[in-house]
Each structure stands twice: as structure tokens, then as C-alpha cells.
C-alpha positions in Angstrom: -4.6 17.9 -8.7 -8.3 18.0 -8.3 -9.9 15.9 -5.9 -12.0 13.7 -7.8 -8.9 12.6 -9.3 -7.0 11.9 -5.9 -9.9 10.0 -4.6 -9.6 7.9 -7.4 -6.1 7.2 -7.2 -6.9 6.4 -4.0 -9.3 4.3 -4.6 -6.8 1.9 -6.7 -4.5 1.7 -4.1 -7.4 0.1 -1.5 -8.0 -2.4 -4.0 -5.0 -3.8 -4.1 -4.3 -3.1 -0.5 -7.7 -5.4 -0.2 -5.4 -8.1 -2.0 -2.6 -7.7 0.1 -5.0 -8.2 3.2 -5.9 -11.7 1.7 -2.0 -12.5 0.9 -1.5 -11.5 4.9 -4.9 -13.4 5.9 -3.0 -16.7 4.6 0.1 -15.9 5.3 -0.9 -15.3 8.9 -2.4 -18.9 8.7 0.4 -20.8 7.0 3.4 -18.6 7.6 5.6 -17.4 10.2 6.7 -13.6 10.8 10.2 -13.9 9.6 8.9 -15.6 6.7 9.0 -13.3 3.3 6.2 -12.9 1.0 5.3 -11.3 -2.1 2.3 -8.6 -2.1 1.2 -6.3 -4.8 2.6 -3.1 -5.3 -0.8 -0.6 -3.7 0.4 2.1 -6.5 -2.4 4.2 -7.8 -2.1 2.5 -11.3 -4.6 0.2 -12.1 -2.8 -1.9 -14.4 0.3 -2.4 -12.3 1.7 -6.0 -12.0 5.0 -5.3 -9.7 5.8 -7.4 -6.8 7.5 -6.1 -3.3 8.4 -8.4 -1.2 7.8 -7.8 2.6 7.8 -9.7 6.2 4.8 -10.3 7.4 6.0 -7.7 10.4 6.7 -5.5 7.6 3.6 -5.3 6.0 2.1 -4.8 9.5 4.5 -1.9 10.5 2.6 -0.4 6.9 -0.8 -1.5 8.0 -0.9 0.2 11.4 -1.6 3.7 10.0 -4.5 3.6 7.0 -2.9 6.4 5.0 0.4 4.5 4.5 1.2 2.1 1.5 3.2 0.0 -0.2 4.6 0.6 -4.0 7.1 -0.4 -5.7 10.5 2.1 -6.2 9.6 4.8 -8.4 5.5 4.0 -8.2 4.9 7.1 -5.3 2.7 9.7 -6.5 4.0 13.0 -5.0 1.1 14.8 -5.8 -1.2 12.3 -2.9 1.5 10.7 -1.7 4.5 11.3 0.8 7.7 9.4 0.9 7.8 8.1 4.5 9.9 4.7 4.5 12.8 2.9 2.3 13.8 -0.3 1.4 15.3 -1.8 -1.4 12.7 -2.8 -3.6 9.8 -0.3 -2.5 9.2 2.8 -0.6 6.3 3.0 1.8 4.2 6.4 1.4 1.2 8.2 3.5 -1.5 9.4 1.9 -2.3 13.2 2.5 -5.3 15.6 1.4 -8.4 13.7 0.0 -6.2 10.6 -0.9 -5.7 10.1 3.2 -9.5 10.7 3.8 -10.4 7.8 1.3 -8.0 6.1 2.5 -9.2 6.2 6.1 -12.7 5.8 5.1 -12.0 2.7 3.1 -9.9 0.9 5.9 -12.9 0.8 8.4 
């Protein structure tokens, strides 16, 4: 895969990480860490609707590295993507090659 085209992909999953961020902002306000939420599947495709549902702890344990994500089961792409985590309605994946560099650059 070129690299334009993995920094684009990329660049889909921040957005809806940037959603998720505002789901945890509120949740974080109103919510309490045991408490289960809904967030958006951070696949690369832009017109993806799914819903993973997380802990507030859980979403954090994804948001402590900047190259890891959270799709829905059979959303990872392999060719940006790595496999790292399981559960049973999403898998959480790190980012590698130009995908993890926008990634990083994006979170700061």
C-alpha cells in the first residue's frame, strides 16, 4: 500500500477517534468507570456506523498508546494495522508504518 493511501486511512480513524474523545469527555463527567458506553468503531472507513461498547477504563487502556484503536470485529486493516487486543465485539489494533506516524502526529 502506498503511503498517501495509509495516511488517509489514518486520517479516518482520528476522526472518529476525535468522536470517541467527546463520548469519554461526557462520560468522564456524568459516568462512572465501571459504567459501559457505546463509542464508534475508529475503522478506516469513512462511512462506518458500528458500535463497540467499552468501559470507560477500557477505552483508556486503548487511549494510552496513540497508534492503537478501536474497530469493530472484522474492521482491522492488516495492511496499517496490527491485531493487538480481543474482546467480543471489537479487536483493538496499533497502527504501524505511515498510519502510526499520523497517528502520533494527530494525537498531540
Amino acid at each position: 500500500m502506498e503511503k498517501k493511501q495509509e495516511q488517509r486511512l489514518a486520517l479516518n480513524e482520528a476522526l472518529f477517534r476525535d468522536v470517541n474523545e467527546r463520548i469519554r469527555e461526557i462520560s468522564d463527567t456524568f459516568g462512572q468507570k465501571d459504567s459501559s458506553y457505546d463509542f464508534l468503531c475508529e475503522c478506516s472507513d469513512p462511512e462506518c456506523a458500528e458500535r463497540v461498547i467499552l468501559t470507560l477504563a477500557e477505552y483508556e487502556f486503548v487511549r494510552e498508546d496513540s497508534t492503537r484503536f478501536v474497530v469493530a470485529k472484522g474492521h482491522a486493516t492488516p495492511e496499517i494495522e496490527s491485531v493487538v487486543d480481543q474482546a467480543n465485539d471489537h479487536v483493538v489494533v496499533e497502527k504501524e508504518g505511515a498510519a502510526a506516524d499520523v497517528a502520533v502526529h494527530l494525537d498531540q
